[in-house]
N, C-alpha and C positions, 0 to 999 in steps of 0.2 A: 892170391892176396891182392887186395887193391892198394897202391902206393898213395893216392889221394883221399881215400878212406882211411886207412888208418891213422893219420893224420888226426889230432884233437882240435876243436875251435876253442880259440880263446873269448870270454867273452868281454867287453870293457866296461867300465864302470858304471855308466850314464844306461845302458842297456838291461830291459828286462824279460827275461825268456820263461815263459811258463806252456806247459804240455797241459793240456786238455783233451783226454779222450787221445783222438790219432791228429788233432789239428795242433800245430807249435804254432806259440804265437809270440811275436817278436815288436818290442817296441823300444823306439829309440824318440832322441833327439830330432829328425829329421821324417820320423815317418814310425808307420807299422807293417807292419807285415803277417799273414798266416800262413803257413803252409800244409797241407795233406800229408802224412806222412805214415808208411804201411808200417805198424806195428806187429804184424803178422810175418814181417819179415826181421825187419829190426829192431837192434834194443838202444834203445835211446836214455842213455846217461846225464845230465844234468847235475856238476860236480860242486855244491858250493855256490853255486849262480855265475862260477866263474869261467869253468870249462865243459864245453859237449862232447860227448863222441857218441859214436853210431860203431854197431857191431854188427852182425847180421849172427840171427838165431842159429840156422845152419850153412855152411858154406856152398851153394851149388853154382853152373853156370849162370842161372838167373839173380841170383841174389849179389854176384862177384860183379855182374853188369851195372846192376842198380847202386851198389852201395859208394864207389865214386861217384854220382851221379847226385843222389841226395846231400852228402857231406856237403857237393861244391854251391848247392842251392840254399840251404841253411847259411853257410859264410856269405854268401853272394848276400842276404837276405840282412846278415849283422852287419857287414860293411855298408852296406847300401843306408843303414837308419843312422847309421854312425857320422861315417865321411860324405855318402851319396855317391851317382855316379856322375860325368859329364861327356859331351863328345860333342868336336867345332868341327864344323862344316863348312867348306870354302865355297863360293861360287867363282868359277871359274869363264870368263866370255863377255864382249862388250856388251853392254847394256843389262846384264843378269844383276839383278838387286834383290834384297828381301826389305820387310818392314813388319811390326808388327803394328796388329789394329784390331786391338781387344785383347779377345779369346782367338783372333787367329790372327796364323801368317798369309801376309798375301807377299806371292814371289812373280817376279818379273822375269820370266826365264828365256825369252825371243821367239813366245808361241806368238800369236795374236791376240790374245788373252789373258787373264792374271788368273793365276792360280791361288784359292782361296785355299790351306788350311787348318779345320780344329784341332788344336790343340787339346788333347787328354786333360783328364783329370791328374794330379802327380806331376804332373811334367814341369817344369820349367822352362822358357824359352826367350835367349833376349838375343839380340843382334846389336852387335860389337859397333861392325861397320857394314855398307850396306851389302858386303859382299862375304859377313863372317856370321854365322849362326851359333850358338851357343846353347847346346842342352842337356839339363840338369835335372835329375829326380833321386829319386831314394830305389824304386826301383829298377836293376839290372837290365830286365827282356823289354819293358817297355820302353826305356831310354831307347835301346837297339832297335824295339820294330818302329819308333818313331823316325831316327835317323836314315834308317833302311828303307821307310815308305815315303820320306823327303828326297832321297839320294834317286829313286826311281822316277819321279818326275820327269828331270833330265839330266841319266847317267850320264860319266866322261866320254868322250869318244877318243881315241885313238890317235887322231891325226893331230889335232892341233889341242887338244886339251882339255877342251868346252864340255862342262854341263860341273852336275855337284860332286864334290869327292869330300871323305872325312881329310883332316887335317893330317899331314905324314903321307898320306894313301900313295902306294907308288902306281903311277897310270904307262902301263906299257904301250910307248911310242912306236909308229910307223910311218916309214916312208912314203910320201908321197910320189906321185905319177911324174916318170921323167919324161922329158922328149924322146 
């Protein structure tokens, strides 16, 4: 039994969920969303327009793997049109700034060069101050690989602290070279 599948989604008020065929399609306040969803494994309840759940037709290793899996993509999918997601980015190191200028960010990160970039579709991005990133969208994985393809630029290092980390991030410190 999956402890996160079994679990029901609520839906809230402002939200509309209609099944078509095997694609859900989800529309809120903030955004929509579709998803793929194997009916061939699962049975997808839509209770009232109020509550979802997902079952899976028969119980085996493959369907016990999958059906946590789908539940937390659906809620990830209501939340996101609802509230949205966010995630602040610090820069960390003298002279590291961001700006924006348009459709992109251009960062200042102590290459010799500015880093130009596009900003998605969905996304939101504003800078706070010029060391504080701020981003925003409806949905979940692209919030993430946005933040995840800014943070690679120029990961933290070790030593003294330098490059981007998400806000909170603990960066495991190391000693420096003694005499």
């Amino acid at each position: 039994m999956s402890k996160i599948g079994k679990i029901n989604i609520s839906i809230p008020e402002k939200v509309k969920v209609v099944l078509n065929g095997n694609i859900l399609s989800i529309d809120g306040p903030l955004g929509k969303k579709s998803l793929n969803i194997d009916l061939d494994i699962f049975d997808l309840n839509i209770k009232d327009g109020k509550e979802i759940s997902i079952k899976p037709k028969k119980i085996d290793q493959n369907s016990k793997r999958l059906w946590g899996m789908n539940r937390s993509l659906v809620n990830n999918a209501i939340i996101g049109s609802v509230k949205g997601y966010e995630k602040i980015l610090e820069l960390v190191g003298v002279g590291y700034r961001a700006a924006l200028k348009g459709k992109q960010l251009n960062l200042q990160l102590g290459f010799s060069h500015d880093i130009n970039f596009d900003i998605p579709e969905g996304i939101k991005v504003t800078v706070e101050k010029q060391t504080t990133i701020k981003i925003s969208g409806h949905d979940k994985q692209l919030v993430g690989m946005v933040v995840s393809k800014i943070k690679s630029f120029r990961p933290p290092e070790p030593y003294k602290g330098k490059g981007i980390k998400e806000k909170g991030q603990y960066i495991l410190r190391k000693e420096g070279k003694k005499k």
